[in-house]
N, CA, C and O of each residue as an XYZ file, in Angstrom:
804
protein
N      84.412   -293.454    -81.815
C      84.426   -292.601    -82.997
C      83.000   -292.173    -83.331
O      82.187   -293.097    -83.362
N      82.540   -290.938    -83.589
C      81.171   -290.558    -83.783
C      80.656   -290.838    -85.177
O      81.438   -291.197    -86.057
N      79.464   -290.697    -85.387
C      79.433   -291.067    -86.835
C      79.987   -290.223    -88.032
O      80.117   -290.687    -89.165
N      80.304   -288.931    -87.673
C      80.507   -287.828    -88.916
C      82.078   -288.415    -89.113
O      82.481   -288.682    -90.245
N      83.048   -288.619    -87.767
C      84.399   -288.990    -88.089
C      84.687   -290.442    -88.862
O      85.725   -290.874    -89.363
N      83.465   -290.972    -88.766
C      83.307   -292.586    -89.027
C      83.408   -292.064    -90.593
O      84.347   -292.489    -91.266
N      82.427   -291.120    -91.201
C      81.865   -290.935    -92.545
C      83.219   -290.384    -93.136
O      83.575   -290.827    -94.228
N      84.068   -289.364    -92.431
C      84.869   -289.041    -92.872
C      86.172   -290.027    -93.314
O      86.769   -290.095    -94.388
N      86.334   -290.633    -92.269
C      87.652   -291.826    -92.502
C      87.447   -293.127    -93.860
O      88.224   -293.729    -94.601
N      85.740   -293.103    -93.611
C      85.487   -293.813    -94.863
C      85.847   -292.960    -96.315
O      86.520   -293.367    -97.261
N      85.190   -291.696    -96.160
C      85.532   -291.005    -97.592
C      87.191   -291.128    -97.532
O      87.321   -291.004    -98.750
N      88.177   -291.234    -97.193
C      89.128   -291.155    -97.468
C      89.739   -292.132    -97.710
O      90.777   -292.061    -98.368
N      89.311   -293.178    -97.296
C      89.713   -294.957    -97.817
C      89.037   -294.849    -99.344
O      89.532   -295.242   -100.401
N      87.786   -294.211    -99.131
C      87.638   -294.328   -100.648
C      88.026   -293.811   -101.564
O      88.010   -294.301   -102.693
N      88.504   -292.588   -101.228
C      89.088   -291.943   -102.545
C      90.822   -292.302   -102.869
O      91.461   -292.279   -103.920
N      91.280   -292.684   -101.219
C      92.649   -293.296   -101.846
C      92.538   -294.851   -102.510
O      93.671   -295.217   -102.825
N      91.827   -295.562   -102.724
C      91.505   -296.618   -103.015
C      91.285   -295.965   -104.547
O      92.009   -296.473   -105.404
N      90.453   -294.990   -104.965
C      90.822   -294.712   -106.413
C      91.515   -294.117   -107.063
O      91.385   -293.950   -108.276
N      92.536   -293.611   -106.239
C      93.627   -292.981   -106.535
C      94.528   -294.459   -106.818
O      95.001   -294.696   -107.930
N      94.649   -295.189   -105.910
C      95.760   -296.484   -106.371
C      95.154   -297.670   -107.211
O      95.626   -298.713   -107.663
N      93.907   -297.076   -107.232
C      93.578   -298.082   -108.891
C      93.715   -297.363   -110.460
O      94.019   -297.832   -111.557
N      93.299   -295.857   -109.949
C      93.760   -295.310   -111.428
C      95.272   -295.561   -111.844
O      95.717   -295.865   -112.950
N      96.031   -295.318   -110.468
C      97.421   -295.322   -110.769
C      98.148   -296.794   -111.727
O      98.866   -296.934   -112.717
N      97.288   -297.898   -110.499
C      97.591   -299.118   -111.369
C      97.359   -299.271   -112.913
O      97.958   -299.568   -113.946
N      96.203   -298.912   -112.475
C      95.697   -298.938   -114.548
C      95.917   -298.261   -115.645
O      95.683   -298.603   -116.804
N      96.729   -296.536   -114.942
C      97.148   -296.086   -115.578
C      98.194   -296.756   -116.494
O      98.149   -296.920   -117.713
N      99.289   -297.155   -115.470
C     100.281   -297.866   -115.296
C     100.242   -298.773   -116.720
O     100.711   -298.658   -117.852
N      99.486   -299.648   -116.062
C      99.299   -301.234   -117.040
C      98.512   -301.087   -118.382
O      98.549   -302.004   -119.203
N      97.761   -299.883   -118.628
C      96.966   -299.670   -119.696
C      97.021   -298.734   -120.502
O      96.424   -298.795   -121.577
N      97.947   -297.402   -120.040
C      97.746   -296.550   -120.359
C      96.276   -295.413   -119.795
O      95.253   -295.732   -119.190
N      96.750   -293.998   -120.319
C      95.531   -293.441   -119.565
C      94.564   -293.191   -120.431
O      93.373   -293.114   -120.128
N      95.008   -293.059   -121.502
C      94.086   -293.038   -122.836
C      92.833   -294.383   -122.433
O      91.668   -294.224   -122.070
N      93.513   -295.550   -122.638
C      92.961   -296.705   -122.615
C      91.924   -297.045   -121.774
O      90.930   -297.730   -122.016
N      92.425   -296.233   -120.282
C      91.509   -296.489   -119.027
C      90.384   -295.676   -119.075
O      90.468   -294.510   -119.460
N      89.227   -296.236   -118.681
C      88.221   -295.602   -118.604
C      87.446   -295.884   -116.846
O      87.699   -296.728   -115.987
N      86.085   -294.323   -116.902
C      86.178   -294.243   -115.347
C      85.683   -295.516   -115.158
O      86.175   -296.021   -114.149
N      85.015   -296.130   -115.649
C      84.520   -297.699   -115.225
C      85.311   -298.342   -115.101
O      84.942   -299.510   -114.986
N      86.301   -298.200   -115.059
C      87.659   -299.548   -115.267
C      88.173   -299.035   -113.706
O      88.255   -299.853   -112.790
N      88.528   -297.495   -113.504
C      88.894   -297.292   -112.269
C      87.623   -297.656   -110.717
O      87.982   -298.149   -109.647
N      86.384   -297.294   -111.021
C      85.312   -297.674   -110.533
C      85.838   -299.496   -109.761
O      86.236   -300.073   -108.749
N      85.428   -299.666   -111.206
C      85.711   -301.399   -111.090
C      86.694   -301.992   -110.046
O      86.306   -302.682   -109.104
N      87.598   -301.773   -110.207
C      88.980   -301.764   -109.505
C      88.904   -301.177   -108.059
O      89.247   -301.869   -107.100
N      88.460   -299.916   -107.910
C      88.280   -299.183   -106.877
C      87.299   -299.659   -105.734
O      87.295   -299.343   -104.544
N      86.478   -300.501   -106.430
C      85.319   -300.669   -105.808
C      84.515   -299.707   -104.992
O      84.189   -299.628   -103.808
N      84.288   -298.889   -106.260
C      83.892   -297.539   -105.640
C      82.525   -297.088   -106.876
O      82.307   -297.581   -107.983
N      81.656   -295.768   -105.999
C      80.639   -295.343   -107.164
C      80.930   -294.210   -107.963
O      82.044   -293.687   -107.923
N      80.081   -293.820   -108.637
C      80.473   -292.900   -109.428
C      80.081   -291.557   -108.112
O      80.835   -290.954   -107.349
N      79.452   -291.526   -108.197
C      78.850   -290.542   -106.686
C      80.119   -290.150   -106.017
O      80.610   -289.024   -105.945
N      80.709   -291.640   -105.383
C      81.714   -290.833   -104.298
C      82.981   -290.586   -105.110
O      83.909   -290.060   -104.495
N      83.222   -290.979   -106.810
C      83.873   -290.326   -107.546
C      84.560   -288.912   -107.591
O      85.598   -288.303   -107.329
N      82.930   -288.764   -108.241
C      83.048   -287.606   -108.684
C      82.628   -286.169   -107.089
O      82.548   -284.951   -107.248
N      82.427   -287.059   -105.556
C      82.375   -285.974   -104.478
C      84.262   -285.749   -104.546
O      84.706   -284.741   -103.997
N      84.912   -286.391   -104.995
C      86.356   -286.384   -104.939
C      87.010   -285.798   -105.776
O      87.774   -284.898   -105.428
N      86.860   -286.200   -107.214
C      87.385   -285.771   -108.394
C      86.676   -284.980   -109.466
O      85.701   -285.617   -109.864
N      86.814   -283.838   -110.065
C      85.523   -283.235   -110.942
C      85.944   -283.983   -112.410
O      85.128   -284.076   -113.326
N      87.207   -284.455   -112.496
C      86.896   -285.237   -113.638
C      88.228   -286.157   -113.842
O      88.815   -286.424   -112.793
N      88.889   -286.778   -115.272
C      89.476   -287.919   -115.221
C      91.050   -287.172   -115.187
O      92.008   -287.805   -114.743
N      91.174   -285.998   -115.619
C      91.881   -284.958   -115.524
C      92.282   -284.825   -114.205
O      93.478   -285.114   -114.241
N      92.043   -284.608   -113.280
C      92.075   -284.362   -111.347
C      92.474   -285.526   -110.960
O      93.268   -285.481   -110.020
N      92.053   -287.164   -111.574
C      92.622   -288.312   -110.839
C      94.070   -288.285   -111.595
O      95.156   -288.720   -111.213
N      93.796   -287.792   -112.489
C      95.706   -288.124   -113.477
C      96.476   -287.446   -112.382
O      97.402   -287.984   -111.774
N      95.905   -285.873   -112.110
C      97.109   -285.041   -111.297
C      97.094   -285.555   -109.896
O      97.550   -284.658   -109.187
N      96.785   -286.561   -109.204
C      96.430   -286.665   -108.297
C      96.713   -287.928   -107.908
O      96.632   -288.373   -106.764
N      97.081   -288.550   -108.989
C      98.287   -290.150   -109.223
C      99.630   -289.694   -109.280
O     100.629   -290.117   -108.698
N      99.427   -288.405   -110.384
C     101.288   -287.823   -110.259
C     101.608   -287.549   -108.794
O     102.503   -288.175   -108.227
N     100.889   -286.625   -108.185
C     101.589   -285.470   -106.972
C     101.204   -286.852   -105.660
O     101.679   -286.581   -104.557
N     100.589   -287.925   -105.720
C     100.074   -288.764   -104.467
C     100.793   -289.968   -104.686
O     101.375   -290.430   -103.705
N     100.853   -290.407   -105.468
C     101.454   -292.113   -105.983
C     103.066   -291.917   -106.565
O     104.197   -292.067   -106.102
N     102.557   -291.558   -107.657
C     104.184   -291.489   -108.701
C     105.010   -290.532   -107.627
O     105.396   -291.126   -106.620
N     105.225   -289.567   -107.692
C     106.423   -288.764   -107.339
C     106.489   -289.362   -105.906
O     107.683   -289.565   -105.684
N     105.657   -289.778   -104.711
C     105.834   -290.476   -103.445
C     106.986   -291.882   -103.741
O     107.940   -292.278   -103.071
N     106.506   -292.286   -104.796
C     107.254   -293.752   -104.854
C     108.477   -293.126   -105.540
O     109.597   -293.438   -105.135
N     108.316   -292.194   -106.635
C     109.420   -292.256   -107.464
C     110.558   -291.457   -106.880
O     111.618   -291.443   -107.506
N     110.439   -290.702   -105.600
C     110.951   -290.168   -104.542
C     111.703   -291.060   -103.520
O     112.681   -290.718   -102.856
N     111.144   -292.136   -103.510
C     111.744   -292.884   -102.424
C     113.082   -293.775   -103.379
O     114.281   -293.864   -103.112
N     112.337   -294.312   -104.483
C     113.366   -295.152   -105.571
C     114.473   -294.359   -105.517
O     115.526   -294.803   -105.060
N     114.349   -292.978   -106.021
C     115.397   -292.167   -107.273
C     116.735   -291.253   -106.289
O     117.964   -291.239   -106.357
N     115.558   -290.460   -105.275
C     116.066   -289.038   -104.423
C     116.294   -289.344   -103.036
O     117.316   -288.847   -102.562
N     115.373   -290.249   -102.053
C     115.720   -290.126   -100.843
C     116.807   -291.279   -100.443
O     117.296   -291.245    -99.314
N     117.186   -292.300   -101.368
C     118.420   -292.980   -101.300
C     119.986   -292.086   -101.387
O     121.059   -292.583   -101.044
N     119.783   -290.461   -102.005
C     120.912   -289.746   -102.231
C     120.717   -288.480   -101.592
O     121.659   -287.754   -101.910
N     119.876   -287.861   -100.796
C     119.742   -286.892   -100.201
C     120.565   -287.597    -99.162
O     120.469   -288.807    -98.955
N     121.494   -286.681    -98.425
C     121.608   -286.261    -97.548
C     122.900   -287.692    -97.522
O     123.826   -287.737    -96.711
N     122.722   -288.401    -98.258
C     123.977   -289.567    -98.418
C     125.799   -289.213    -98.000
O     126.524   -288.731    -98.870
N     126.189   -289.441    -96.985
C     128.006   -289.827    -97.074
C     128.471   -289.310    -98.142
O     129.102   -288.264    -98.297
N     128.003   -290.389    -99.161
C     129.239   -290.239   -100.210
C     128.315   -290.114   -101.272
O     127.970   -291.272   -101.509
N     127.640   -289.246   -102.149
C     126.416   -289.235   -102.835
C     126.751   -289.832   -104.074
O     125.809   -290.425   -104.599
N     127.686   -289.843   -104.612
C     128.125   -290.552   -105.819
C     127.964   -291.453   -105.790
O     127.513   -291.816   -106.876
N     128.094   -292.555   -104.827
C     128.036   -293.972   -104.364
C     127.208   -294.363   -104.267
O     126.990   -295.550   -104.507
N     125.880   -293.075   -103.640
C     124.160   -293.498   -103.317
C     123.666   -293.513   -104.561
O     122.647   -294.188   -104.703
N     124.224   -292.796   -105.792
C     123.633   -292.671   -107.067
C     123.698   -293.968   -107.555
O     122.749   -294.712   -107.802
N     124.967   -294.202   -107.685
C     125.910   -295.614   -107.944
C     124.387   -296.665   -107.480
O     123.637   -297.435   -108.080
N     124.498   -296.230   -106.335
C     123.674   -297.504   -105.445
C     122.285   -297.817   -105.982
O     121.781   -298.919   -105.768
N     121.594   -296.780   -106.744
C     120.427   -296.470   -106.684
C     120.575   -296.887   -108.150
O     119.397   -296.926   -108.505
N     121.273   -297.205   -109.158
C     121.124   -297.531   -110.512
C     121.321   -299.182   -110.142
O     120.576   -300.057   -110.584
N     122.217   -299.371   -109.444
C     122.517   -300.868   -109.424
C     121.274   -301.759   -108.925
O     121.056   -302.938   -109.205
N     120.380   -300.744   -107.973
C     119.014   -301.686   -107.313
C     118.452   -301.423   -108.780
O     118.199   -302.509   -109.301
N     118.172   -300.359   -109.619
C     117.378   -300.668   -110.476
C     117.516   -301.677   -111.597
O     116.580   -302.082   -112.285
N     119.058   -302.116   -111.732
C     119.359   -303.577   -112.536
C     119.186   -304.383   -111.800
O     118.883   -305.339   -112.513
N     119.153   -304.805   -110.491
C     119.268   -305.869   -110.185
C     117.980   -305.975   -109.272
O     117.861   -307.101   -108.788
N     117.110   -305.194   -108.960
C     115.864   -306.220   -107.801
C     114.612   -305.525   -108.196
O     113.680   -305.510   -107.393
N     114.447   -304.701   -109.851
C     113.413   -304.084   -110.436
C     112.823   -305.298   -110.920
O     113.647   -305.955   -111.557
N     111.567   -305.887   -110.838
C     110.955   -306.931   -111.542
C     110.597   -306.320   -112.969
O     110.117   -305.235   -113.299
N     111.103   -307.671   -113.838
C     110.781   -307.617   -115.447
C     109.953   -307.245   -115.650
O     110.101   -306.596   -116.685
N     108.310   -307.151   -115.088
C     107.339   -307.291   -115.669
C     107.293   -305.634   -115.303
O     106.872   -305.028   -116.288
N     107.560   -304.855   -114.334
C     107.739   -303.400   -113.992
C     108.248   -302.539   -114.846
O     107.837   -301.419   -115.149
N     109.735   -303.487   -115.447
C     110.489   -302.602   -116.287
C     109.819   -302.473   -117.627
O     109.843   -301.490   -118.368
N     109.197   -303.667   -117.823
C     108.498   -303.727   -119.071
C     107.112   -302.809   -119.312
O     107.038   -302.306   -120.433
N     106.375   -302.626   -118.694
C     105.022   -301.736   -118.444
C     105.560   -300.105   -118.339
O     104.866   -299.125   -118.070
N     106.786   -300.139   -118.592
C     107.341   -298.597   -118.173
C     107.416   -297.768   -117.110
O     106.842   -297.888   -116.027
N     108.207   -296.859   -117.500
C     108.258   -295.649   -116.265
C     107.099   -295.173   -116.060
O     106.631   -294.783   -117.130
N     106.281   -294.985   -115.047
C     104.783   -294.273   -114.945
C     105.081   -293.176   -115.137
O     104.077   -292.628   -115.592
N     106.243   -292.168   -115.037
C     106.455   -290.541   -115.612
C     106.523   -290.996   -116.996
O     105.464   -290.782   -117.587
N     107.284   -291.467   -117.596
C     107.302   -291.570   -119.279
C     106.196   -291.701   -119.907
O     105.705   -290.886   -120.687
N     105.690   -292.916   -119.531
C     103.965   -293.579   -119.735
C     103.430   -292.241   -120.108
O     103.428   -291.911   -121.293
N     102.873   -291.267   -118.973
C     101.766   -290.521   -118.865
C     102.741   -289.498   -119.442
O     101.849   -288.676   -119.655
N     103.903   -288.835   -119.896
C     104.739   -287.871   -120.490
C     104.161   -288.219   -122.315
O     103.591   -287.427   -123.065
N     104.601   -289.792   -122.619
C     104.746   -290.095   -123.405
C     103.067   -289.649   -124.354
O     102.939   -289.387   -125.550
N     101.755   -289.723   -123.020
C     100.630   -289.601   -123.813
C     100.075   -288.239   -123.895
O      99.523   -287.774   -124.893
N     100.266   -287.609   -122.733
C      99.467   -286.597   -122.439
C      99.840   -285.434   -122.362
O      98.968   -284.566   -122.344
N     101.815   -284.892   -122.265
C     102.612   -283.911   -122.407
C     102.417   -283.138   -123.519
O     102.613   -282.006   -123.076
N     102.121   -283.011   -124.833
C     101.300   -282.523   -125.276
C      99.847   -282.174   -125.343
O      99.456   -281.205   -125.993
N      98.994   -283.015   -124.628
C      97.483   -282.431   -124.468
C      97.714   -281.998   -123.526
O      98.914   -282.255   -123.615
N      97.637   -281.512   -122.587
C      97.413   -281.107   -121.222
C      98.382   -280.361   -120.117
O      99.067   -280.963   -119.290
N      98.309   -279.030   -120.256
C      99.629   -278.489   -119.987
C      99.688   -278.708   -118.312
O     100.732   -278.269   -117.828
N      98.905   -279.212   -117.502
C      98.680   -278.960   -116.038
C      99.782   -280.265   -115.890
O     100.902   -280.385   -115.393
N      98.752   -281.249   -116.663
C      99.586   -282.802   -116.228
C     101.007   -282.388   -116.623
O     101.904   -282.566   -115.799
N     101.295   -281.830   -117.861
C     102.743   -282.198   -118.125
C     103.497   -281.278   -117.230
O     104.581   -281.660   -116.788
N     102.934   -279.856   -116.854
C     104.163   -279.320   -116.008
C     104.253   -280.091   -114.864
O     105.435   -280.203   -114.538
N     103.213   -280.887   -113.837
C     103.564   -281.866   -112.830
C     104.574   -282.993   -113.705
O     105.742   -283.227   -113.396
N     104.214   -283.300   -114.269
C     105.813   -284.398   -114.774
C     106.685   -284.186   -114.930
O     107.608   -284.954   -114.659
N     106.893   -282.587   -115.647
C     108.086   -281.652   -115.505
C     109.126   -281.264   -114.234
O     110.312   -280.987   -114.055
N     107.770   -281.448   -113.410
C     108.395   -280.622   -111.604
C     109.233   -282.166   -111.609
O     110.449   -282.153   -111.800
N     108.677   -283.177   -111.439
C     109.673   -284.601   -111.279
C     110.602   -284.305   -111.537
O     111.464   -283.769   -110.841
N     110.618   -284.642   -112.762
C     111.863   -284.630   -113.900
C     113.283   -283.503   -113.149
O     114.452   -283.676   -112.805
N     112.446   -282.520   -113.182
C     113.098   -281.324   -112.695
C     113.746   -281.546   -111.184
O     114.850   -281.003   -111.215
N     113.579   -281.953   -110.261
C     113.395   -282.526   -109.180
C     114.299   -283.370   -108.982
O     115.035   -283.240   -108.004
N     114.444   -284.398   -109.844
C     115.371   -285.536   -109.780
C     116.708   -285.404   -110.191
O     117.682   -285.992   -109.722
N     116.666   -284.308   -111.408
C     117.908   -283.467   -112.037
C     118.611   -282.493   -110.999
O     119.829   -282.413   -110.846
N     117.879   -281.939   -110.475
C     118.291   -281.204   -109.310
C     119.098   -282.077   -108.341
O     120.303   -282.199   -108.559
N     118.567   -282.665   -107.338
C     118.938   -283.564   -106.657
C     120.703   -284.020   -106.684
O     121.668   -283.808   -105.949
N     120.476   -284.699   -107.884
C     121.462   -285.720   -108.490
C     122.201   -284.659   -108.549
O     123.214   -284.847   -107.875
N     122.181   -283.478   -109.102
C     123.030   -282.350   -109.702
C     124.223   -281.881   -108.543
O     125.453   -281.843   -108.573
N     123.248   -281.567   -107.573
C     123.451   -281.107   -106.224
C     124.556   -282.304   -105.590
O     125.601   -281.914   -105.068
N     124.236   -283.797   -105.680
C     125.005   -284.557   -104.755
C     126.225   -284.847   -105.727
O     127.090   -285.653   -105.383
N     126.284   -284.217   -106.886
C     127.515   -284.605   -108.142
C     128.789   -283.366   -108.184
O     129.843   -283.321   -108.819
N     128.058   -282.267   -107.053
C     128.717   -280.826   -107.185
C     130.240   -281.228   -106.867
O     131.098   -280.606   -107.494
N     130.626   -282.133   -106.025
C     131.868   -282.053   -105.209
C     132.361   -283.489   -105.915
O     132.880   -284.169   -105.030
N     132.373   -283.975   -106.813
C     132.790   -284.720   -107.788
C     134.095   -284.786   -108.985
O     134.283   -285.797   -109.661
N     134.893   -283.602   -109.102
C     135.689   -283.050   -110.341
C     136.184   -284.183   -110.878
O     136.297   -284.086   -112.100
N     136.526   -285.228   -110.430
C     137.084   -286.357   -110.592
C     136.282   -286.981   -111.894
O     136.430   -286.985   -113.117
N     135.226   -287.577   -110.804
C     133.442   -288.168   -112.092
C     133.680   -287.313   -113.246
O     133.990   -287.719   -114.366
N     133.528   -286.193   -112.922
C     132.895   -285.346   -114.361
C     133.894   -285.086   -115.878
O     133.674   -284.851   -117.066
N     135.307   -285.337   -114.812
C     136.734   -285.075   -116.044
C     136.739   -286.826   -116.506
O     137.139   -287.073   -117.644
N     136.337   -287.895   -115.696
C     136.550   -289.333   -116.703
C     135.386   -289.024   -117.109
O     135.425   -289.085   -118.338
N     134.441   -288.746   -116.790
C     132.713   -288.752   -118.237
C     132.366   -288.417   -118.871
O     131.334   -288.695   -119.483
N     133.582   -287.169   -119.070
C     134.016   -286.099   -119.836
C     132.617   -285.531   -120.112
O     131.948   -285.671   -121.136
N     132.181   -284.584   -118.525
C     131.616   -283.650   -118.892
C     131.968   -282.234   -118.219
O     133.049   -282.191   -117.631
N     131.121   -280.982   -118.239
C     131.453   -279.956   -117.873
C     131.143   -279.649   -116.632
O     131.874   -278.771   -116.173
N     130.490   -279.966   -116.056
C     129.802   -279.483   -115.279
C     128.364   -280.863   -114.282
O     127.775   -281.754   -114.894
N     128.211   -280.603   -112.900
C     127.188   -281.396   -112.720
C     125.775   -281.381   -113.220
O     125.361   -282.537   -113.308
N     125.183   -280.789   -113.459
C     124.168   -280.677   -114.303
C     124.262   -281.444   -115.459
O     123.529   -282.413   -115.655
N     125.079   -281.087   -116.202
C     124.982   -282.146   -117.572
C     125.955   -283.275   -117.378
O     126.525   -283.888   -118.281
N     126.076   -283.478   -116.049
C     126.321   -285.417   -115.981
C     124.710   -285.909   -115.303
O     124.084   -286.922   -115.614
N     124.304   -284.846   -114.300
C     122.878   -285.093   -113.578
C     121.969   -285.901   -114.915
O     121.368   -286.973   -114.984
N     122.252   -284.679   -115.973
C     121.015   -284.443   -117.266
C     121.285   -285.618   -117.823
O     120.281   -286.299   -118.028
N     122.354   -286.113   -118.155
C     122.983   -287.677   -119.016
C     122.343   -288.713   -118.142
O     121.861   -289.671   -118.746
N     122.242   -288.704   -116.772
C     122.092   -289.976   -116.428
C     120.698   -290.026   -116.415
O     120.048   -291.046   -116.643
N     120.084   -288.573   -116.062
C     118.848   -288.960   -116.077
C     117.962   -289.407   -116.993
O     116.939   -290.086   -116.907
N     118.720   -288.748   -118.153
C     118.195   -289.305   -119.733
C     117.815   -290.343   -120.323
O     116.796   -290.716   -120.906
N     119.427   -291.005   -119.920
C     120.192   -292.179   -119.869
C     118.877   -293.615   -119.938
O     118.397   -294.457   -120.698
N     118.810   -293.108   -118.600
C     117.598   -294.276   -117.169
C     116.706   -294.218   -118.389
O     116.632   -295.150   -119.191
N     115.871   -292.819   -118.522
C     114.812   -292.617   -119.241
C     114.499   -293.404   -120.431
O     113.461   -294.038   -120.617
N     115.647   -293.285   -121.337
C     115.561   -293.616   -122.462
C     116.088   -295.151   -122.381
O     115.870   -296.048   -123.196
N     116.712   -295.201   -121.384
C     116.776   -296.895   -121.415
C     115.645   -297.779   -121.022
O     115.593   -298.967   -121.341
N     114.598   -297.065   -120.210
C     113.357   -297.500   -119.992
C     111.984   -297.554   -121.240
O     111.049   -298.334   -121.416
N     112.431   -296.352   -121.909
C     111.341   -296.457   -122.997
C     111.997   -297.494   -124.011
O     111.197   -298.089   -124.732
N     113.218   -297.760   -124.147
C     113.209   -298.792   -125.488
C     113.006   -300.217   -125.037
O     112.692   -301.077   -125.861
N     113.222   -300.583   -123.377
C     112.687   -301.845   -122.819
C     111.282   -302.072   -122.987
O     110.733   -303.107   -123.364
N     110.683   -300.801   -122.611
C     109.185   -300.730   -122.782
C     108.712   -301.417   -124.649
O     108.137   -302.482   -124.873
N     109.050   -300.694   -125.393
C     108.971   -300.693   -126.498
C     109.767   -302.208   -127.260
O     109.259   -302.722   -128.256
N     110.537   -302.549   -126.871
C     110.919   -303.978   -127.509
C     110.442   -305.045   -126.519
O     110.547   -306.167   -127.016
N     109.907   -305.048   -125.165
C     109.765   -305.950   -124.314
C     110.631   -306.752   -124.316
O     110.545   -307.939   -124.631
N     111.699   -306.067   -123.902
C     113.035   -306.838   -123.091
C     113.939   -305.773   -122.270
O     114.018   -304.547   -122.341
N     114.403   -306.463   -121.694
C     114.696   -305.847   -120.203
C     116.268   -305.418   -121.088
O     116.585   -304.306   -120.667
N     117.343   -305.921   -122.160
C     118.515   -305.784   -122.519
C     118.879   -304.280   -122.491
O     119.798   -303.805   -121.824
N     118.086   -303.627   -123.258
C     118.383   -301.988   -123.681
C     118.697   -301.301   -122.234
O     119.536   -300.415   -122.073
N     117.760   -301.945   -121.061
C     117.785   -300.962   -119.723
C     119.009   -301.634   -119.102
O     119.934   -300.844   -118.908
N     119.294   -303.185   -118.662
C     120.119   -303.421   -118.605
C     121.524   -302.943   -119.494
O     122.448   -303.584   -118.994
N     121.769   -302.542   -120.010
C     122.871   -302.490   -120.467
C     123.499   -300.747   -120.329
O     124.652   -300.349   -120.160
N     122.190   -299.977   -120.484
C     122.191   -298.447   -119.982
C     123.141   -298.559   -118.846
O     124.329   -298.261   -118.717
N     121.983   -299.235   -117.833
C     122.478   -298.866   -116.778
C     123.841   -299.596   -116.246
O     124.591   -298.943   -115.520
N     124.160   -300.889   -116.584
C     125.762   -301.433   -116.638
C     126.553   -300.078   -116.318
O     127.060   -299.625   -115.291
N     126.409   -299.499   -118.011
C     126.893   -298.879   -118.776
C     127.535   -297.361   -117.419
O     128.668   -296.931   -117.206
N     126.130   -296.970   -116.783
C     125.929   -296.063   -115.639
C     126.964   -296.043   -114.712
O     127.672   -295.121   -114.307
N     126.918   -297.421   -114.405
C     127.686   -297.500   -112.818
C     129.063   -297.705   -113.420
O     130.013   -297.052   -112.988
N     129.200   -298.538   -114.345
C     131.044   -297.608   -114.847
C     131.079   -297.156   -114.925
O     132.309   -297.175   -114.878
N     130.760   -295.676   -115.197
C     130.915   -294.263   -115.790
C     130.856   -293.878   -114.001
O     131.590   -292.936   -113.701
N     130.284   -294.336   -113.151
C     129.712   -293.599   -111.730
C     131.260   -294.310   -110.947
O     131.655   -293.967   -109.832
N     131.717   -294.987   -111.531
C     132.981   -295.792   -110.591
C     133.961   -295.725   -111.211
O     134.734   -296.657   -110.990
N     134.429   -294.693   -112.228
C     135.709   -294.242   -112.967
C     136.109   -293.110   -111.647
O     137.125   -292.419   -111.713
C-alpha cells in the first residue's frame, strides 16, 4: 500500500470512528447535550481531522441520520419485510423481535429518530426533512407490503393500507417515547402486544 492510500484509509477510519461516537452520544445524551469535545473524546480523534471532515456539528447530525440511524433502522424496521412471502407476517415478525430481544436499556434511551425529531425538528429544517425521508420510508414500505391484506384492514377497522401502515407506525413511535419518558419498558410493551393482535386477526 503506498503512503497516500495508507493516508487515505486512515482518514476514513477516522472520520467513521466520529461518526459512531457522535451517534452513540447522540443517542445516550442527547444532541443538545453533546458537545464537539465529548465526540473528540470518544472518537479519539482531533479537532483538525474534525473539522477536514465535517464543517460543523450540524454535518455530523446529518451524517449519523443518512450513515448510522437509517442503515440500522433499515435493517430492524424494512429489510425484514421487503420482498417477504407473506409481508404481514414479516411485519408481525418484526414487532415481536422488538418486544422480545430489544434490550431495556435501548428501549429506554429512545428511538434515535424520535430523540433527534424530538430536539431539533423544529430548529433545523435540513436535519428534520432527513428524519422525515425515514419516517416516510418506513410508512411506505409497510404500506406497500399491507396492499394485498383486505382481511387485516376490515378486523382493524381501517380504510385503506396507508392508514393501518400510519397506525402502526405511530403506534411503535409513541410507544417508544412514553417508555423513554417514564423509564419503563410497560407502555412499549403493551403497544406492541397490542400490534401483533391486531397483525394476527
Amino acid at each position: 500500500m503506498t503512503k497516500r492510500a495508507s493516508h487515505s484509509v486512515a482518514a476514513i477510519r477516522t472520520r467513521q470512528r466520529i461518526v459512531n461516537a457522535a451517534a452513540e452520544l447522540f443517542h445516550d445524551r442527547g444532541y443538545t447535550a453533546t458537545g464537539l469535545d465529548d465526540i473528540l473524546t470518544k472518537a479519539r480523534a482531533t479537532k483538525g481531522s474534525f473539522y477536514h471532515h465535517f464543517g460543523s456539528k450540524k454535518e455530523i447530525a446529518l451524517a449519523v441520520v443518512r450513515e448510522i440511524v437509517s442503515v440500522r433502522f433499515a435493517r430492524r424496521m424494512i429489510e425484514p419485510v421487503v420482498n417477504a412471502p407473506q409481508p404481514a407476517a414479516a411485519i408481525r415478525g418484526v414487532i415481536r423481535r422488538l418486544r422480545t430481544t430489544v434490550a431495556t436499556k435501548d428501549l429506554l434511551t429512545g428511538c434515535p429518530i424520535n430523540n433527534l425529531a424530538g430536539e431539533l425538528a423544529l430548529q433545523d429544517r435540513d436535519i428534520q426533512a432527513a428524519l422525515a425521508a425515514l419516517f416516510e420510508q418506513w410508512q411506505a414500505m409497510w404500506t406497500e407490503a399491507l396492499r394485498d391484506e383486505p382481511r387485516l384492514l376490515r378486523s382493524a377497522g381501517m380504510k385503506n393500507p396507508r392508514q393501518l401502515s400510519l397506525y402502526l407506525v405511530a403506534a411503535i413511535e409513541g410507544g417508544q417515547a412514553m417508555a423513554k419518558a417514564q423509564q419503563s419498558r410497560e407502555p412499549l410493551d403493551a403497544v406492541l402486544k397490542h400490534l401483533e393482535q391486531t397483525l394476527s386477526s
